[in-house]
C-alpha positions as CSV (number, residue, x, y, z in Angstrom):
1,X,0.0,0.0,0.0
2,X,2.7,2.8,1.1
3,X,4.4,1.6,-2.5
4,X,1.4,2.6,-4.8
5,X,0.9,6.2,-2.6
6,X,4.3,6.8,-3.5
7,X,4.0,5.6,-7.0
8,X,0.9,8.0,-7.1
9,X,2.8,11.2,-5.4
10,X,5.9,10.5,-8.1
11,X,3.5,10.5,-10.9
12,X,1.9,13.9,-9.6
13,X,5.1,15.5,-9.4
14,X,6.0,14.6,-13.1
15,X,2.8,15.9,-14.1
16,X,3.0,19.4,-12.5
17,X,6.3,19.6,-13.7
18,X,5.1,18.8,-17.5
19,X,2.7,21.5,-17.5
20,X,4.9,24.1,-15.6
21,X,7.0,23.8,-18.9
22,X,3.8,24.3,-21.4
23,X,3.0,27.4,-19.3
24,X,6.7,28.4,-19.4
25,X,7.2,27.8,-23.2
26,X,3.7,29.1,-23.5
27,X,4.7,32.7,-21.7
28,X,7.9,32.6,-23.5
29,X,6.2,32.1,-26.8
30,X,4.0,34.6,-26.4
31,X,6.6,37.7,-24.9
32,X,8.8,36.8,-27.4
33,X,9.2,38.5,-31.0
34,X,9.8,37.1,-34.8
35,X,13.8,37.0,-35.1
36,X,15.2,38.2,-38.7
37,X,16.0,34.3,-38.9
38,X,12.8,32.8,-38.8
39,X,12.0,34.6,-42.1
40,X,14.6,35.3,-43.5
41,X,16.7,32.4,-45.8
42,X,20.2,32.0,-45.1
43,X,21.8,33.3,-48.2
44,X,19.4,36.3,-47.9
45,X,21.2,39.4,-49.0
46,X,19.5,42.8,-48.3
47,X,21.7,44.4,-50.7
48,X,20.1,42.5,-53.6
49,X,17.0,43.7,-54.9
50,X,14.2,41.0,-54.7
51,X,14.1,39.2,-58.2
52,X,11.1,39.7,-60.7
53,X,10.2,37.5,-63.4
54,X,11.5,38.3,-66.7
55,X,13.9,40.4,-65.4
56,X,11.2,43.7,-64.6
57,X,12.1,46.4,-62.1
58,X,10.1,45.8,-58.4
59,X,7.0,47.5,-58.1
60,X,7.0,49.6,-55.4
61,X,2.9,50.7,-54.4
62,X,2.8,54.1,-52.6
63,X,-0.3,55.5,-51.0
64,X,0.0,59.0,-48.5
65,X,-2.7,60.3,-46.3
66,X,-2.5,63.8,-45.2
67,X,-3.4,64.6,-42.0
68,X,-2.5,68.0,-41.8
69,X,-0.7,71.0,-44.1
70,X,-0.2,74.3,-42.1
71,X,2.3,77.1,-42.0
72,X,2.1,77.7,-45.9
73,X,4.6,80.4,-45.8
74,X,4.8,82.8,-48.9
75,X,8.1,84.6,-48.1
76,X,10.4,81.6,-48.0
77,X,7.7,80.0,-50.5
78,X,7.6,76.4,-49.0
79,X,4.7,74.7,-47.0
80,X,4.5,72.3,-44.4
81,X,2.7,68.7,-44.4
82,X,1.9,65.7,-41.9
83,X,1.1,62.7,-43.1
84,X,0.9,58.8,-42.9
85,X,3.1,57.1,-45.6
86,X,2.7,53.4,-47.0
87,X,5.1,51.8,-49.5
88,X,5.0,48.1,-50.4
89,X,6.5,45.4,-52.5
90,X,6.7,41.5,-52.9
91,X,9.3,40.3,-51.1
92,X,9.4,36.8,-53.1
93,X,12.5,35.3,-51.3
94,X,11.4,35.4,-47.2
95,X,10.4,32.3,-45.5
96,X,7.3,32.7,-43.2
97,X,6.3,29.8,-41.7
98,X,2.4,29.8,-40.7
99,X,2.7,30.3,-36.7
100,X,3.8,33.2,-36.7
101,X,0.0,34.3,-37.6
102,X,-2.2,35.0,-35.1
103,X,-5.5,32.6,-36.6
104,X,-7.9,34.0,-38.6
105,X,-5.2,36.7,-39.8
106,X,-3.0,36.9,-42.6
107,X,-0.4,39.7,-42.0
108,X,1.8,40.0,-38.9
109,X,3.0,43.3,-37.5
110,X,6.5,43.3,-36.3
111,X,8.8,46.4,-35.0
112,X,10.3,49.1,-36.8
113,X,14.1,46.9,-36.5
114,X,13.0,44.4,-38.1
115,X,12.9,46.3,-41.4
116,X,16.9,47.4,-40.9
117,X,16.7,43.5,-41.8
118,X,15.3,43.6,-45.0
119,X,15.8,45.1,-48.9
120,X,14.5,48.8,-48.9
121,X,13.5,50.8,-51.6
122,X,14.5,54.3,-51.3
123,X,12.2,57.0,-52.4
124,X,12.3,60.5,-51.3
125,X,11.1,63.7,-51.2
126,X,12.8,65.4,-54.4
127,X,11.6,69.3,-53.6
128,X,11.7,69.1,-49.7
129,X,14.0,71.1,-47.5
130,X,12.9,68.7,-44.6
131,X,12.2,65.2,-44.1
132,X,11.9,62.9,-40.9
133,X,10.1,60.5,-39.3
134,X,7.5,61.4,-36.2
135,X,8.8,60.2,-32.8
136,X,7.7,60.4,-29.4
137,X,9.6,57.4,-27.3
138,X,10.3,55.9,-30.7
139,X,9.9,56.5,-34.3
140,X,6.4,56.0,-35.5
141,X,6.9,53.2,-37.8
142,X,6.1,49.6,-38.4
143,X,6.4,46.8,-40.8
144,X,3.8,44.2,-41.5
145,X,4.2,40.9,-43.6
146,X,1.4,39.0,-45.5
147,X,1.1,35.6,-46.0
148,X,1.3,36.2,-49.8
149,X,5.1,37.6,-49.1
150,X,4.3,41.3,-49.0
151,X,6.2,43.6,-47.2
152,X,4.4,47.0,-46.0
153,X,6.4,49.5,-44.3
154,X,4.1,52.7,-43.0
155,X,5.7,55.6,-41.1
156,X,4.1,58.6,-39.5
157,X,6.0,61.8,-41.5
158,X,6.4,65.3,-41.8
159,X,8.2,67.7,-44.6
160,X,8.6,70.8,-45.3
161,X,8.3,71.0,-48.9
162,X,9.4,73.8,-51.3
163,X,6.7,75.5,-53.6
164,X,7.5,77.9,-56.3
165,X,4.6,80.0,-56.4
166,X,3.5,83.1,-58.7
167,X,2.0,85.9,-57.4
168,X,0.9,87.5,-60.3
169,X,-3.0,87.6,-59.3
170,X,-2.2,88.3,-55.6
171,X,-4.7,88.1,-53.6
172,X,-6.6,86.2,-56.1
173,X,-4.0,84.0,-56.8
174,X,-3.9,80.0,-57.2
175,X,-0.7,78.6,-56.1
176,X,-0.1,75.0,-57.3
177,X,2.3,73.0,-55.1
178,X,3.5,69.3,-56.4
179,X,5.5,67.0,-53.9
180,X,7.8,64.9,-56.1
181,X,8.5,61.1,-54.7
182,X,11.6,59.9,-56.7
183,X,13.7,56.8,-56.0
184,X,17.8,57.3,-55.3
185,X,19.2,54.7,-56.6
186,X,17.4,52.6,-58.6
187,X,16.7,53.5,-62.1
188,X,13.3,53.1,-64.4
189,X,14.3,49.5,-65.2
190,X,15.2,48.0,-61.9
191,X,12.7,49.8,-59.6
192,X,9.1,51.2,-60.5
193,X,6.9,53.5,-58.1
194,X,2.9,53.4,-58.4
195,X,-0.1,54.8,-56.5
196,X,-1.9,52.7,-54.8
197,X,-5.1,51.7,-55.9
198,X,-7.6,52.2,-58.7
199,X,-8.9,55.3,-56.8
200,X,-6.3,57.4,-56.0
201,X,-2.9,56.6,-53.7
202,X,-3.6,60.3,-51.9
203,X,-6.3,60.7,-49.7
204,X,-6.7,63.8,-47.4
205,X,-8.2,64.0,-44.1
206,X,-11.7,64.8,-44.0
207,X,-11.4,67.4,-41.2
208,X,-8.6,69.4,-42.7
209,X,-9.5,73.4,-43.1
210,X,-6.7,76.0,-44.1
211,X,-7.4,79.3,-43.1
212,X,-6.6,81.7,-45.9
213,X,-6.5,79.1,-48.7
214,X,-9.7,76.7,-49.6
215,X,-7.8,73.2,-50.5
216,X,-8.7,71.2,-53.7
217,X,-8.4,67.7,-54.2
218,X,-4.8,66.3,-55.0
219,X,-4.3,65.5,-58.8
220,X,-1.8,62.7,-59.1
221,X,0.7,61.6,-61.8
222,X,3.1,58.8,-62.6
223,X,6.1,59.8,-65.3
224,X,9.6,58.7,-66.1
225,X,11.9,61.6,-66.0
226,X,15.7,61.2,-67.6
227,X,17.9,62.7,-64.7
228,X,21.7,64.0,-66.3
229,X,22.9,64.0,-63.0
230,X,22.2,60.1,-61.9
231,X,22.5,59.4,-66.0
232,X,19.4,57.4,-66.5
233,X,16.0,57.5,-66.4
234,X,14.3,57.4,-62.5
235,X,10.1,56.6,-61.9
236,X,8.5,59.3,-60.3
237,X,5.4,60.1,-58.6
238,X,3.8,63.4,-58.5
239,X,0.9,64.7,-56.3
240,X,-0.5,68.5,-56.9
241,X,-2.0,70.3,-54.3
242,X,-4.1,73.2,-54.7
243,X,-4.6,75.9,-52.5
244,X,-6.4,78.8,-53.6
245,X,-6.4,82.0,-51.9
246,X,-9.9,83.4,-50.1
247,X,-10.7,86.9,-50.9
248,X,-12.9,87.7,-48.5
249,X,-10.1,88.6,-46.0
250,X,-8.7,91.5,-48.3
251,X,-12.6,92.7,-49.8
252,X,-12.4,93.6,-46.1
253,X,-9.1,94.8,-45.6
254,X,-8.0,96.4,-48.4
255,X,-10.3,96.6,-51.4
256,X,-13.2,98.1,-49.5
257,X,-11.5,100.8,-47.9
258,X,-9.3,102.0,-50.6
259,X,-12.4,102.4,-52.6
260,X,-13.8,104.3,-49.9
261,X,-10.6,106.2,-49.3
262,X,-10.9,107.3,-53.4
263,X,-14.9,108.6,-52.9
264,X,-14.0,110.1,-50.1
265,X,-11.6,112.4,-52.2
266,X,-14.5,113.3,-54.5
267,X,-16.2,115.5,-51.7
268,X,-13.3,117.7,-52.3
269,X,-15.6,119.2,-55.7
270,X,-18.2,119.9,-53.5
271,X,-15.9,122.6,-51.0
272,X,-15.6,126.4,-52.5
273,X,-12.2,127.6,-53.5
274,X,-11.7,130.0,-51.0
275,X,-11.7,126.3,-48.7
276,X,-7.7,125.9,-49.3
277,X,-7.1,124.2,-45.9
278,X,-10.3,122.0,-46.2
279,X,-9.7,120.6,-50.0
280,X,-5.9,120.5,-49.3
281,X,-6.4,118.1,-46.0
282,X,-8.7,116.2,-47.4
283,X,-6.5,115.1,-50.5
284,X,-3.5,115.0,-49.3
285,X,-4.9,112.8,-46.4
286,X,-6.2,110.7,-48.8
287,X,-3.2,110.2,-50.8
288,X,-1.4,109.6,-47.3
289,X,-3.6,106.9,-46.2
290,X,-3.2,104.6,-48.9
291,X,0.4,104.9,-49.4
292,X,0.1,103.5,-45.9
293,X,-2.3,101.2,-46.7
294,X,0.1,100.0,-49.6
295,X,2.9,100.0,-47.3
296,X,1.6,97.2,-45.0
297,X,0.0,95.3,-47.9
298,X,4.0,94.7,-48.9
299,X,5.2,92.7,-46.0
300,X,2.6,89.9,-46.1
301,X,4.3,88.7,-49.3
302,X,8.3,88.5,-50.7
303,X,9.6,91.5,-52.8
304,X,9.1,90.5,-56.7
305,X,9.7,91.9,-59.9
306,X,6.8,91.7,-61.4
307,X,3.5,93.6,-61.5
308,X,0.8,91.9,-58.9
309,X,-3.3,92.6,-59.3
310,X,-3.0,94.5,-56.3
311,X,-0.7,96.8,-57.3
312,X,-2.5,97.4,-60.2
313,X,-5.6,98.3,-58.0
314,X,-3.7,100.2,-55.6
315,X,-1.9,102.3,-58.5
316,X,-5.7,103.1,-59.9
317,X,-6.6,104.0,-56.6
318,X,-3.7,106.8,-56.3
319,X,-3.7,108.1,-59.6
320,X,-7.8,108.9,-58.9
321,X,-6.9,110.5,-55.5
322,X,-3.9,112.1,-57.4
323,X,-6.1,113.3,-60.3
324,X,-8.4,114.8,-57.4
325,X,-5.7,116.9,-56.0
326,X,-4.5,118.0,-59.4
327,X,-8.0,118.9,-60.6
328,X,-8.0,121.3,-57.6
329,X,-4.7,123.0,-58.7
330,X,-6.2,123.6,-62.2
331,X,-9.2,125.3,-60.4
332,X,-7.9,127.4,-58.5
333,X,-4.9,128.8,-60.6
334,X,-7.7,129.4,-63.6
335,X,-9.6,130.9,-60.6
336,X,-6.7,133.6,-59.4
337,X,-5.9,134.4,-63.3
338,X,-10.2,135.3,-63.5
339,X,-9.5,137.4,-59.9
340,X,-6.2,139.0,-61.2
341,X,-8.1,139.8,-64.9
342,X,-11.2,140.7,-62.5
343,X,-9.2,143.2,-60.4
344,X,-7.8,144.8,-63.1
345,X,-11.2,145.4,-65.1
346,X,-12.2,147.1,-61.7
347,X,-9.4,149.4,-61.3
348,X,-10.2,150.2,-65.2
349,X,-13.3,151.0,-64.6
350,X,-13.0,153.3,-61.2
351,X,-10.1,155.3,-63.5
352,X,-12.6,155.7,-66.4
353,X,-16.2,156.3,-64.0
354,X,-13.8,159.2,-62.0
355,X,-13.2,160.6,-65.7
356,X,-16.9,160.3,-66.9
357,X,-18.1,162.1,-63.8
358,X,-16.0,165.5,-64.3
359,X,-17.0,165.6,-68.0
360,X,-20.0,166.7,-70.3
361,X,-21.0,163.9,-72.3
362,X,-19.6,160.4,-72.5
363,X,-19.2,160.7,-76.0
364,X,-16.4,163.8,-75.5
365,X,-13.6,161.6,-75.7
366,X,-11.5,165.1,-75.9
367,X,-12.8,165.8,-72.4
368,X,-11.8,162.6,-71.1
369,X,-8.9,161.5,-72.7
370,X,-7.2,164.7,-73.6
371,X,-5.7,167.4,-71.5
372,X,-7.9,170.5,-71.8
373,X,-7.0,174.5,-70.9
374,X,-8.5,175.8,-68.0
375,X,-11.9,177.5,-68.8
376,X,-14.2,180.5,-66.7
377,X,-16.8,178.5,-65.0
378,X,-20.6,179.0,-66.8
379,X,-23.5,178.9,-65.0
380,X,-25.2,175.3,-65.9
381,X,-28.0,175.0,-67.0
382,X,-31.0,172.7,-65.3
383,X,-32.7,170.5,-67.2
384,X,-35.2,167.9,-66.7
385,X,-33.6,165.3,-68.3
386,X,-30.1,164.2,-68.3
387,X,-28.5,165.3,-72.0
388,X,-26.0,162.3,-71.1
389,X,-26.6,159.0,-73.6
390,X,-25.4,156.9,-70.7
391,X,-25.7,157.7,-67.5
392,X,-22.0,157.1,-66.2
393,X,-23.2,154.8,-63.1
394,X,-24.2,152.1,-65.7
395,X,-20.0,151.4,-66.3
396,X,-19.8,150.3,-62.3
397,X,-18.6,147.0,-62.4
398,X,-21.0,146.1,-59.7
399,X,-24.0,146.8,-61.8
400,X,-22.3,145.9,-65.3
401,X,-21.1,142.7,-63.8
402,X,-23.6,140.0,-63.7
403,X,-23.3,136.9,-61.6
404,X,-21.7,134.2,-64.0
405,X,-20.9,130.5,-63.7
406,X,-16.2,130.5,-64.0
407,X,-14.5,128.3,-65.7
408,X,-13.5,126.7,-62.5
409,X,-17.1,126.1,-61.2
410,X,-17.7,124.2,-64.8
411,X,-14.4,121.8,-63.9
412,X,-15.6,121.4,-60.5
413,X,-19.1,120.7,-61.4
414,X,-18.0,118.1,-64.5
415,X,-15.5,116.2,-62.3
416,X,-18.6,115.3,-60.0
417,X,-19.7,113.0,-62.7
418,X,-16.4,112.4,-64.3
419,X,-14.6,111.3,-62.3
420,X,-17.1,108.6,-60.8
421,X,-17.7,107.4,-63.9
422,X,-13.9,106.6,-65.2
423,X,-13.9,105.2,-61.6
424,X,-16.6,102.7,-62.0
425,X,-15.2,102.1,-65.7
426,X,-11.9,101.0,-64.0
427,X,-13.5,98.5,-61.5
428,X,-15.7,97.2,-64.9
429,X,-12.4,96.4,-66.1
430,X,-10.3,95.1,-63.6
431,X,-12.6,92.4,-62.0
432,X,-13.5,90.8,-65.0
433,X,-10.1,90.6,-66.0
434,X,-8.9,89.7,-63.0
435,X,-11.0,86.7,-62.3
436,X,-10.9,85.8,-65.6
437,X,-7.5,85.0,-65.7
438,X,-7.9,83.4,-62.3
439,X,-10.0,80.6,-64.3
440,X,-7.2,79.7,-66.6
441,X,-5.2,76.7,-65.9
């Protein structure tokens, strides 16, 4: 009896111990990760390029998702972007055995080190000034292998890419920004890069608002570009963004009161002439103000060499406030030369009514114009009627001189509806034109 309870205890022992080793390979199994050599063959070389039948270059796929593009930045001309990027290819020479899938799933994520491990294609950026992966603790990056021998390597990014953007219709301007994904090293015949999908390898995130620009839907393209300085021809992918500028910002800020800043010089045809100080002020204030106004409208874009739509509406605006101030200078010098030819009728006319009222008759133009002798003074003789033709208080000025419209009321009152009108002919013109050649492509 005491030798079949010991039998029994020795037999409990060795079963305990059996399955504290599952649980221990078990624990192990599971905390443990997929070493390079479980996949990878002996004679696996990440140098080499995978091998394609017939001799093709490796399709690379490439899909980018953009999370976010702020700080679009018009002096230094660049932009920058955050994005998820994808690349993958068949990887036809790995070994995976089937437990390293979890069932029911046919892909296997594995750690960013794993893919130091493996044959990399080597796209990049072409036009960006900066590059890099995301990190935190660690890179945000991952690779994940298919059962069909795919290899997908993703990466959280972000660049800052360069743009070279025109600024001809500025602020209505459409600035057209591609991001150029070129491989290295590999040419057209050994290595091939393709969007992802039928639909479309960009796709943009849904939430995504700019502030000063609305954003259009990426246009993609796939080429083959010969490259002198690599001597050969390199794939390339291409994805244009479109960001085109919102007006209502400057309607507020600078269309809307430069055109008031213009009317407001018009009230100067409405002030007399004697008002020097008033019409003076106003113009020159005028003028002042949108210099300024121009001024500031400078530094929220780079110097360039070429004429911009703004400056064309800020010139039109200066030369009508100009053309105010130079109207008034026209008035009032024709107004002085009528004062000075005025004054001098009136002194004519005081010399020649003295005359007439020491002589006989305003027809003795001997009395009046030439000397005469001293004569005995006669007795006159009253009469009811005056033998004078014209009574000499008819050649006063005062009374000869009717009211009359000048020459420099006339300008005043025509540039009241002239100059409106050449204004409102110049804004006919300019929008139309303006967004007309917005439309073209």
């Amino acid at each position: 009896m005491s030798w079949y309870i010991i039998f029994l205890f020795v037999v409990y022992l060795m079963d305990g111990a059996e399955c504290g080793a599952r649980l221990y390979n078990a624990e192990q199994k599971k905390n443990s990760t997929v070493r390079p050599e479980v996949v990878l063959p002996k004679d696996y070389i990440k140098e080499i390029r995978p091998s394609v039948a017939k001799g093709g270059p490796v399709v690379v796929d490439f899909n980018l998702f953009i999370v976010d593009i702020n700080s679009i930045n018009v002096e230094d001309m660049d932009f920058r972007v955050d994005m998820f990027i994808r690349q993958s290819w068949m990887e036809s020479r790995l070994n995976i055995p089937d437990d390293i899938f979890e069932e029911g799933d046919d892909y296997v994520t594995l750690p960013p080190e794993f893919f130091d491990n493996l044959w990399q294609p080597d796209p990049y950026f072409l036009n960006s000034k900066i590059a890099e992966i995301a990190t935190l603790t660690h890179k945000f990056s991952s690779v994940t292998l298919f059962r069909n021998k795919t290899v997908r390597y993703a990466a959280r990014m972000h660049a800052i890419v360069a743009c070279q953007m025109e600024f001809q219709l500025y602020p209505m301007d459409i600035q057209v920004c591609p991001i150029y994904i070129e491989s290295f090293s590999y040419n057209s015949e050994k290595l091939r890069l393709r969007w992802e999908g039928d639909d479309g390898g960009v796709s943009v995130n849904p939430e995504l608002k700019l502030l000063q620009y609305d954003f259009g839907k990426p246009r993609l393209s796939e080429e083959t570009n010969h490259i002198p300085e690599k001597n050969g021809k390199f794939s390339r992918l291409i994805v244009f963004f479109k960001f085109e500028r919102q007006i209502g910002h400057h309607l507020i800020q600078t269309f809307a009161p430069s055109t008031l800043v213009v009317m407001l010089s018009w009230f100067s045809f409405w002030l007399g002439l004697d008002a020097i100080p008033g019409r003076v002020t106003l113009l020159v204030t005028s003028m002042l103000t949108l210099v300024t106004m121009f001024t500031g409208l400078k530094t929220d874009i780079p110097p360039v060499a070429y004429v911009k739509a703004l400056d064309l509406w800020m010139a039109g605006c200066m030369v009508f406030v100009f053309a105010s101030l130079s109207e008034f200078v026209v008035v009032k010098v024709l107004d002085l030369r009528r004062q000075q030819s005025l004054d001098t009728a009136v002194n004519y006319h005081r010399q020649l009514t003295t005359r007439l009222a020491s002589s006989s008759s305003v027809w003795d133009y001997e009395s009046i114009f030439a000397p005469q002798p001293p004569q005995p003074p006669q007795p006159r003789k009253t009469r009811a009627g005056s033998k004078h033709l014209l009574q000499t208080t008819w050649l006063d000025p005062e009374i000869l001189g009717k009211p009359k419209k000048t020459l420099s009321r006339k300008i005043d009152g025509y540039s009241r509806i002239i100059f409106p009108t050449l204004f409102l002919l110049f804004i006919t013109l300019y929008w139309p034109i303006v967004l007309l050649k917005k439309k073209v492509p």
